[in-house]
C-alpha positions in Angstrom: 0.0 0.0 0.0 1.6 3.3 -1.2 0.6 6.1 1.0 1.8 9.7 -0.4 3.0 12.1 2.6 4.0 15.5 2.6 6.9 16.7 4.7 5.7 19.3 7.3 8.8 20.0 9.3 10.4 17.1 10.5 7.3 14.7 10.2 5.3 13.4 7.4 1.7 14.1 7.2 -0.3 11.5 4.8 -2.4 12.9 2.0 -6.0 11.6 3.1 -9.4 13.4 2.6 -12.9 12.1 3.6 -14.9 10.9 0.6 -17.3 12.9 -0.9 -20.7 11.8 1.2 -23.6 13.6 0.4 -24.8 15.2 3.5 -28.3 14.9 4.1 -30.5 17.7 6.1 -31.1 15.6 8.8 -34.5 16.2 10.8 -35.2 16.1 14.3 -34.6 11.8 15.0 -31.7 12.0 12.7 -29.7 14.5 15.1 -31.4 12.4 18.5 -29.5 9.5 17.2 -25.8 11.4 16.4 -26.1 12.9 19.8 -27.0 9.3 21.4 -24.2 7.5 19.1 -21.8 10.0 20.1 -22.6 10.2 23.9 -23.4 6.7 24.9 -21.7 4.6 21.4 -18.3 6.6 21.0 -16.8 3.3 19.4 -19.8 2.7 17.1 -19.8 6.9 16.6 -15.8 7.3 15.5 -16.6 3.5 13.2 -18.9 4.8 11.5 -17.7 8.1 10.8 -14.5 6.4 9.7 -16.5 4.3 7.4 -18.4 6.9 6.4 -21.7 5.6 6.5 -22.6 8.2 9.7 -25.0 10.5 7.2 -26.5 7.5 5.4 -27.4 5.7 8.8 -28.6 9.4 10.6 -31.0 10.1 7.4 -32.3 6.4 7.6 -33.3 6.5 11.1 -35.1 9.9 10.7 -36.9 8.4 7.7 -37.9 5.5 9.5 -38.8 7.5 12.9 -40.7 9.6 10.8 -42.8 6.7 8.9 -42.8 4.8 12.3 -44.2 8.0 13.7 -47.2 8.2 11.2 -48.2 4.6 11.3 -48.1 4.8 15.1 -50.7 8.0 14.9 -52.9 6.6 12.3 -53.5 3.4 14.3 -54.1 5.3 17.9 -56.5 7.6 15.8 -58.5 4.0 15.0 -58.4 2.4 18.2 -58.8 6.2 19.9 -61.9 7.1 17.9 -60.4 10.2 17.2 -62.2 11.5 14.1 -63.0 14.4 12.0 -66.1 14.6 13.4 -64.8 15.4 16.5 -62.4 18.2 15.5 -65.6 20.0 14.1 -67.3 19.6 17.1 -64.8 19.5 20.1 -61.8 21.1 18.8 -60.2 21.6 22.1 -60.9 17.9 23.5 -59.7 16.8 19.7 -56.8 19.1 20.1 -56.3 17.4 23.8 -56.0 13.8 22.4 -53.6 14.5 19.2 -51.0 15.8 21.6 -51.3 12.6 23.6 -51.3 10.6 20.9 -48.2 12.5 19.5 -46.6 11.8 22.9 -47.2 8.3 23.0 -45.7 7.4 19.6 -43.1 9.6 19.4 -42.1 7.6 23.3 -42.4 4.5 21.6 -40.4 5.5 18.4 -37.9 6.5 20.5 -37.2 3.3 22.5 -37.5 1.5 18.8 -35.6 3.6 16.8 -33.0 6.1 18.4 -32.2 4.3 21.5 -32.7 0.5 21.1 
């Protein structure tokens, strides 16, 4: 393996550079997951920056938190009985439920997908 250097003083310094990975505009699980790679799985973190699949794997989680995230919804809406018919008529109690519901699946998209 030829590695080229270039003389800096007295050391050699090799001629790397990161390969060109698209960085994807990560959403809000995407940067959960860096900070709990890079917190609690430095090894796993430094590999996978190394590697350089760190940007593919954030943008994949935060795709599948999000599509986890509106299955999760849709379902509670079902077995809630959370309707249209009740935002027209209760708006505040409608209101009242969504943010539970949003609560509830985004808790258990968490445990699934950020920090298993």
């Amino acid at each position: 393996m030829d590695i080229i250097c270039t003389p800096v003083g007295d050391y050699l310094i090799p001629n790397i550079a990161a390969s060109d990975v698209p960085h994807h505009t990560l959403g809000k699980y995407g940067r959960m997951r860096r900070a709990y790679l890079k917190e609690h799985r430095p090894i796993l973190w430094e590999r996978m920056i190394l590697d350089g699949t760190l940007w593919d794997h954030l943008a994949s989680v935060d795709r599948i938190c999000e599509d986890r995230m509106d299955t999760l919804i849709e379902g509670m809406k079902r077995t809630w009985g959370i309707t249209e018919e009740l935002k027209a008529s209760d708006q505040l109690r409608w209101v009242a439920e969504m943010n539970n519901i949003h609560a509830a699946a985004e808790e258990i998209a968490l445990r699934e997908v950020i920090y298993p």
